[in-house]
C-alpha positions as CSV (number, residue, x, y, z in Angstrom):
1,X,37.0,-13.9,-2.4
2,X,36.7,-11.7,1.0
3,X,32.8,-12.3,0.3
4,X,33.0,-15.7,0.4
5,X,35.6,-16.0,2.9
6,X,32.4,-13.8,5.6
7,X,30.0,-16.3,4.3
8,X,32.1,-19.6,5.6
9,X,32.8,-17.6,8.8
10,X,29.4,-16.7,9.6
11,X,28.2,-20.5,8.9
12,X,30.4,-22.1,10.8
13,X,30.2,-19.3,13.8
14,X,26.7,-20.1,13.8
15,X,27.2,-23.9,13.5
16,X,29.5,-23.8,16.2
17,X,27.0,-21.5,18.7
18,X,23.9,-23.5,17.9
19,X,24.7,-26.5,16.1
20,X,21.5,-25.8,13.9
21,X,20.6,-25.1,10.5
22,X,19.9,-21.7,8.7
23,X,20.5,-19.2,6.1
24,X,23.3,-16.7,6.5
25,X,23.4,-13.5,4.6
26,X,25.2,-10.1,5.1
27,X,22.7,-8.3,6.6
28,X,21.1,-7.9,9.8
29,X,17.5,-7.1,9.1
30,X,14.5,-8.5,7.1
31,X,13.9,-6.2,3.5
32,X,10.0,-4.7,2.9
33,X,8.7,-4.4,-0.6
34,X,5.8,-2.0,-1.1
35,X,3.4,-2.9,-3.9
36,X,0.1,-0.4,-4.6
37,X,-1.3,2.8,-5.1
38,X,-1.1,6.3,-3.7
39,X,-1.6,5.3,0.2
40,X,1.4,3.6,-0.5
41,X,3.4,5.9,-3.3
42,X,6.1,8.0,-1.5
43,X,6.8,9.6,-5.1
44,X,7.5,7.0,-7.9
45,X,4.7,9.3,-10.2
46,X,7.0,12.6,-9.3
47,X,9.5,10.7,-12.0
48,X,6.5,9.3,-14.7
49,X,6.5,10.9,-17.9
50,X,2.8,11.0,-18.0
51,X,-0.7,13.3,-17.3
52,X,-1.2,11.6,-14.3
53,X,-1.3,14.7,-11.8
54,X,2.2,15.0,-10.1
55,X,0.8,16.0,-6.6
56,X,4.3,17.1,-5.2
57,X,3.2,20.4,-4.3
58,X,3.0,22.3,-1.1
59,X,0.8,21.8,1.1
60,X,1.2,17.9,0.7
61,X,4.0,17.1,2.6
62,X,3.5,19.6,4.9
63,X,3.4,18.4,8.2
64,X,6.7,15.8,8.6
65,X,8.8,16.7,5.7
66,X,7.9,20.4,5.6
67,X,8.1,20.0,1.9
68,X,6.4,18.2,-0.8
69,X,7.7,14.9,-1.2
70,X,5.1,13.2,-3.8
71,X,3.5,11.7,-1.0
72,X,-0.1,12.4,-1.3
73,X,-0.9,13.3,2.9
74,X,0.5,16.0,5.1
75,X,3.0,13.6,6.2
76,X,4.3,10.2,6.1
77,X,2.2,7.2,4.7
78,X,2.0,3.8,5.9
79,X,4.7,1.7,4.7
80,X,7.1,4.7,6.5
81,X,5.9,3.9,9.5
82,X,6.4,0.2,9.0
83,X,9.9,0.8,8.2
84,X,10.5,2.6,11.3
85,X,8.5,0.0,13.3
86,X,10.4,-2.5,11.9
87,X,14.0,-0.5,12.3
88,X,14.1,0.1,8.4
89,X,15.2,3.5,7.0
90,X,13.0,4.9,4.4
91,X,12.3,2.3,1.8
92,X,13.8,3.4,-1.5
93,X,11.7,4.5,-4.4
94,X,12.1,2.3,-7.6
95,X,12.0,5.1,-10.4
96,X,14.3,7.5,-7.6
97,X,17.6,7.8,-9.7
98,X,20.4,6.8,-7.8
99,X,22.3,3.5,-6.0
100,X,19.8,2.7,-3.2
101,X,20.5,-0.1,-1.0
102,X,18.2,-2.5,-2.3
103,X,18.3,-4.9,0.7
104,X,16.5,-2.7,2.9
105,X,13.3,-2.7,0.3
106,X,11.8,-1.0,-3.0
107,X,9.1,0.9,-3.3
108,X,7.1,-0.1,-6.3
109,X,3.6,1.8,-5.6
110,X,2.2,4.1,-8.4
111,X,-0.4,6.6,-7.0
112,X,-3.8,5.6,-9.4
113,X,-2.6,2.6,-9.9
114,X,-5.1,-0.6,-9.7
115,X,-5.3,-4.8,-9.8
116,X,-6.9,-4.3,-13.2
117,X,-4.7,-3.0,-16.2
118,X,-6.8,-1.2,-17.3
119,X,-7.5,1.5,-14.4
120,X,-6.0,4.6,-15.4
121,X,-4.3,2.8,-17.9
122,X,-0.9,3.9,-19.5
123,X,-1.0,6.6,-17.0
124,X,0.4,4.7,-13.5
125,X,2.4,1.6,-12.8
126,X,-0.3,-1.0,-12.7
127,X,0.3,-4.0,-10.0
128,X,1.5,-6.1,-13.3
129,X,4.2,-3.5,-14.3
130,X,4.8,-2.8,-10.3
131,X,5.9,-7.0,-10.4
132,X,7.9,-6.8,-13.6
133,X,10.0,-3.6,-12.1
134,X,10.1,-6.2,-8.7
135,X,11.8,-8.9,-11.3
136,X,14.0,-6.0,-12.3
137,X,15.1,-5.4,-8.7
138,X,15.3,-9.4,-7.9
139,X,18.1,-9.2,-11.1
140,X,19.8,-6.0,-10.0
141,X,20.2,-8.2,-6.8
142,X,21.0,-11.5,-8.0
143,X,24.2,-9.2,-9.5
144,X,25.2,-7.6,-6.8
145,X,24.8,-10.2,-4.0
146,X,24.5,-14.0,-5.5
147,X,21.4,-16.1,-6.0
148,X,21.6,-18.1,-2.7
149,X,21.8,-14.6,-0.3
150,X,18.7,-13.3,-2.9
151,X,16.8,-15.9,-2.3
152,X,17.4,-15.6,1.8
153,X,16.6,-11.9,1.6
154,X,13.3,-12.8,-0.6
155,X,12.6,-15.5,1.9
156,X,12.9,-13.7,4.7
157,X,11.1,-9.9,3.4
158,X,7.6,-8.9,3.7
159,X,5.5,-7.4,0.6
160,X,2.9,-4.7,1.7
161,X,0.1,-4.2,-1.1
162,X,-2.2,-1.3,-0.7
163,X,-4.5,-2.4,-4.1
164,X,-8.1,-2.1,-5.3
165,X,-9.6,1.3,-4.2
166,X,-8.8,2.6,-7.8
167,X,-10.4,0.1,-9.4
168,X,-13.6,0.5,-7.5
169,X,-13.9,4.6,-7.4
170,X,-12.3,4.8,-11.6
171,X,-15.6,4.2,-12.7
172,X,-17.5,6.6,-10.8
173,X,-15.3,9.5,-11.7
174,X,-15.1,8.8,-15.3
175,X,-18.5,7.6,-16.1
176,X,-17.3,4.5,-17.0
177,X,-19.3,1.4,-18.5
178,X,-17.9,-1.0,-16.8
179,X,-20.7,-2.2,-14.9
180,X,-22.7,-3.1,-18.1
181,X,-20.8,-5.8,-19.3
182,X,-19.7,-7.7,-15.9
183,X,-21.8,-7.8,-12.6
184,X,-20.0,-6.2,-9.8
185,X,-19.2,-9.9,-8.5
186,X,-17.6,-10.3,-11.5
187,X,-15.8,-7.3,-11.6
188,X,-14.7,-7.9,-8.0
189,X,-13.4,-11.1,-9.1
190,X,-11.2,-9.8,-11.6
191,X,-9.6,-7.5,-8.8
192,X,-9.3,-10.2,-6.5
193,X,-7.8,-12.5,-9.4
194,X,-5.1,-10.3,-10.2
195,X,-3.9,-9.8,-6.9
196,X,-3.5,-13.0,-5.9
197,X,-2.0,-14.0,-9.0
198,X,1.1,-11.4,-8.0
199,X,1.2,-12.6,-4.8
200,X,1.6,-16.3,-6.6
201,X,4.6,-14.9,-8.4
202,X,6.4,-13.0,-6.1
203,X,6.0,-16.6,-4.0
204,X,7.4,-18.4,-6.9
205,X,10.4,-16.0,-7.0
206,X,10.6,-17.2,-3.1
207,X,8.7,-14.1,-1.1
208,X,6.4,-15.7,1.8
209,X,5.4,-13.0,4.1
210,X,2.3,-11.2,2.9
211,X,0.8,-8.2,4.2
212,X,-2.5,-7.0,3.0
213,X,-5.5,-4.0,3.9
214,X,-9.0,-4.0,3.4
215,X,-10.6,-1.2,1.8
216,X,-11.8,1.9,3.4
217,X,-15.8,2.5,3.5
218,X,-15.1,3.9,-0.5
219,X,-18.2,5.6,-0.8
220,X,-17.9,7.6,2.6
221,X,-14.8,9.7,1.6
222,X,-15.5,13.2,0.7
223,X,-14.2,12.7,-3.0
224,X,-17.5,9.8,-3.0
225,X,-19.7,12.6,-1.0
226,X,-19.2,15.1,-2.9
227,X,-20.2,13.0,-6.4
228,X,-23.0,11.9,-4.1
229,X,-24.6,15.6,-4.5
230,X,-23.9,15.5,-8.0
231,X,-25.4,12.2,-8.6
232,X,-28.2,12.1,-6.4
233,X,-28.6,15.7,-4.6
234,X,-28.1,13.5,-1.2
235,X,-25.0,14.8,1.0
236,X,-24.4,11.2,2.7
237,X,-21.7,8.3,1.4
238,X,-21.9,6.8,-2.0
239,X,-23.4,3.8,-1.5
240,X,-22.6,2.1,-4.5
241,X,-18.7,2.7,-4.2
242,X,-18.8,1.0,-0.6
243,X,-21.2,-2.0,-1.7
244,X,-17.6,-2.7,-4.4
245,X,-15.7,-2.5,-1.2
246,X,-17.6,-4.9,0.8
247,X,-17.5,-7.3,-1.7
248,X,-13.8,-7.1,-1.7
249,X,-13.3,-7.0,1.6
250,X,-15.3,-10.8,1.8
251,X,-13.3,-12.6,-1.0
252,X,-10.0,-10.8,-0.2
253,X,-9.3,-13.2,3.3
254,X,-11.1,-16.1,1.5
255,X,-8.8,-15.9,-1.5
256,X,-5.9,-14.9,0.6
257,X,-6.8,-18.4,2.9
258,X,-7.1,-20.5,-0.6
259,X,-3.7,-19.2,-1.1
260,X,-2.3,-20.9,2.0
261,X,-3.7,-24.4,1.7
262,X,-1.3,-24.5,-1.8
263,X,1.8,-22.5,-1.3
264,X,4.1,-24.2,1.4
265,X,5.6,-21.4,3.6
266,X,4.0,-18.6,2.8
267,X,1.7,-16.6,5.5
268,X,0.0,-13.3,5.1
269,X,-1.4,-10.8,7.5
270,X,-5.1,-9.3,6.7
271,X,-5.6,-5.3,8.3
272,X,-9.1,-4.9,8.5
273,X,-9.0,-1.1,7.6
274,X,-13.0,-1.1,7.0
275,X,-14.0,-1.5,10.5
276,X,-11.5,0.4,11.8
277,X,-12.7,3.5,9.4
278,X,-15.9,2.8,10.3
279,X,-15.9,3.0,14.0
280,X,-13.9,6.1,13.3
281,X,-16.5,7.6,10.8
282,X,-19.4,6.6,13.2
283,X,-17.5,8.5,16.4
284,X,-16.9,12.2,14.6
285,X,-15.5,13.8,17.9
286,X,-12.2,11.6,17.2
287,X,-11.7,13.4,13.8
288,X,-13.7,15.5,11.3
289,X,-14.3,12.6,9.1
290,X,-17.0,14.1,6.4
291,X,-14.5,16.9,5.4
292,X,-11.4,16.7,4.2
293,X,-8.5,19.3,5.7
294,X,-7.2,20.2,2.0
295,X,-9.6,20.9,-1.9
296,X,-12.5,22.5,-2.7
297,X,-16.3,22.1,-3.2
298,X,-18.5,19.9,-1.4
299,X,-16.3,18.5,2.0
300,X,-13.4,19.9,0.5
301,X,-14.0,16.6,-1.7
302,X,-12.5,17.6,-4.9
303,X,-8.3,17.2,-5.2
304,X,-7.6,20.6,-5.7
305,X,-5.2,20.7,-2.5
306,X,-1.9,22.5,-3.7
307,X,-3.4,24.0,-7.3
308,X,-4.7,27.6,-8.2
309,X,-8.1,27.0,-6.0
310,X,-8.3,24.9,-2.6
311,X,-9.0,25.6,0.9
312,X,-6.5,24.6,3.7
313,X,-7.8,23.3,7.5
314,X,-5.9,24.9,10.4
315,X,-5.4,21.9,12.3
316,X,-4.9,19.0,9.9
317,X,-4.4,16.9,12.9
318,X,-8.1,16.9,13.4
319,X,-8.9,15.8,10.1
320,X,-8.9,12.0,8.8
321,X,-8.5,12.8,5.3
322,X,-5.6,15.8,4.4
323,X,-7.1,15.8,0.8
324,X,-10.8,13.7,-0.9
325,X,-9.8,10.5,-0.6
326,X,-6.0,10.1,1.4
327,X,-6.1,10.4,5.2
328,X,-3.6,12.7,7.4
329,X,-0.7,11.5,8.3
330,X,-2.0,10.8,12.0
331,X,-4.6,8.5,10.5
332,X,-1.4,6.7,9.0
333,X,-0.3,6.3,11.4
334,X,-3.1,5.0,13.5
335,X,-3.5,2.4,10.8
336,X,0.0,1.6,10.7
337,X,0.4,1.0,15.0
338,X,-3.0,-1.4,14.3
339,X,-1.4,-3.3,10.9
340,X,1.7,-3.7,13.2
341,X,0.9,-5.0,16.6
342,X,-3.3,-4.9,16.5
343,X,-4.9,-7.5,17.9
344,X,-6.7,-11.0,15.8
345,X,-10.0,-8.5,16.0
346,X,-8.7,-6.2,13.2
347,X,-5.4,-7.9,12.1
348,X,-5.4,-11.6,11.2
349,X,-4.2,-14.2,11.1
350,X,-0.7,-12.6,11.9
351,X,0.1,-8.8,12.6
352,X,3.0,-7.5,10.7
353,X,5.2,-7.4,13.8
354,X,4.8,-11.3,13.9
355,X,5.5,-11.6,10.0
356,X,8.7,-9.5,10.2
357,X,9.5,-12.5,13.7
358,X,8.4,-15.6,11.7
């Protein structure tokens, strides 16, 4: 009764001020939902009953937190810094046990996860399982707040994805035949595919605001440099690995553009992480960029960081990448300020500071 009772007030307050339509719900800010893998994960894997490696050891988490956190950097990720930009508290995890407040966000992201199924499969939360725990969450909601305010807060959110870089690198470091029976077009089609099939779902559940990254130059972290020497006795990027991520990174904003000329409403903001990295990799007095601060072997390549053998930088804040393949939490954040309020060059068609406006 009292809920219903704040919902006629806050209409007809509003009616009354403005004399123009719009939705009214109980809270003053718009939710974030984190799809992806672990430049996303703040710790969902910490709680999977799996071999996956649980990577919550020191000196992850090292930097901010000043304890492990099953974030896989030194510090915060991404998404954390979006919250704060957007005035969010931490999003929630969805395997954290608990009562979160759901209407600020879930976290869905499963370090090693990937688009296809199949990429470290039964090991991670795949992007599929990721949007059947998001239809878990959209129920838990529906309970606790009503259909009509759900479907304002679902409206109204964003959805970050951070997907793809597993499926590309998977079948390097396993050996993997993959490339035998499909073409890497092919295979980069799948990827592509499956992601925009979520998106398609969440949309149909009534999310509109998309925010997506390119991938990073795959072949030129120094997990890819390090199988580089082991491949080919050559100590430069893995070419093969980045060629994948080029091809992504082209039908990711064409598919993404498709997308908006048959979904009413919904809008999406493409980070162009590739270029950014690149410029970054191509100007090594900003960071060291070839080794990474935290691991063993070749450029500290090998994700060892934490375990019974690993060497540890003693500045991580000159390093891109804290461990082979996940960047310091400065390079986070570097992303993040450029996702948020960069300009059309890197971030397009919207930044994420306009999606959270719109």
């Amino acid at each position: 009764m009292g809920s219903s009772r704040s919902n006629i007030l806050c209409f007809l307050v509003i009616c009354a001020s403005f004399l123009v339509p719009t939705s009214c719900h109980s809270y003053s800010h718009d939710a974030l939902f984190i799809f992806g893998d672990s430049l996303y994960d703040a710790g969902n894997n910490i709680y999977l009953n799996t071999n996956i490696p649980k990577l919550n050891v020191f000196p992850y988490g090292m930097t901010y937190f000043e304890h492990p956190t099953g974030r896989i950097s030194d510090g915060r990720l991404i998404p954390d810094f979006i919250a704060e930009f957007a005035k969010l508290p931490l999003i929630p995890l969805y395997l954290q046990p608990g009562d979160h407040k759901l209407t600020y966000g879930v976290n869905f992201a499963s370090g090693g996860a990937g688009a296809l199924a199949g990429t470290n499969q039964g090991l991670v939360l795949d992007l599929q399982t990721q949007l059947s725990n998001f239809k878990n969450t959209e129920k838990q909601l529906r309970q606790k707040l009503g259909a009509s305010e759900v479907k304002a807060l679902l409206s109204t959110a964003v959805y970050m994805f951070s997907i793809g870089t597993n499926d590309y690198m998977i079948p390097f470091t396993t050996n993997s035949t993959v490339f035998q029976s499909y073409s890497k077009k092919e295979y980069v089609k799948m990827v592509i595919g499956n992601i925009t099939s979520v998106i398609q779902e969440i949309y149909s559940m009534g999310g509109r605001k998309f925010g997506l990254s390119k991938l990073l130059p795959l072949g030129c972290t120094p997990i890819s440099r390090g199988l580089n020497i082991v491949r080919t006795g050559g100590s430069g990027c893995l070419e093969e690995v980045t060629v994948l991520a080029k091809l992504h990174n082209r039908a990711l904003p064409k598919a993404l553009k498709e997308l908006k000329s048959q979904l009413k409403g919904y809008t999406y903001s493409v980070f162009d992480a590739y270029t950014v990295a690149d410029a970054l990799f191509n100007s090594p007095s900003k960071y060291e960029v070839k080794k990474a601060c935290c691991g063993s072997g070749p450029f500290r390549g090998s994700i060892t960081c934490g375990q019974k053998v690993y060497q540890l930088c003693d500045n991580v804040s000159e390093y891109f990448f804290f461990d082979g393949i996940h960047p310091t939490e400065k390079a986070n954040y570097q992303f993040a300020k450029l996702m948020w309020d960069g300009s059309p060059k890197i971030v397009k068609p919207f930044n994420l500071k306009t999606l959270f406006e719109k």
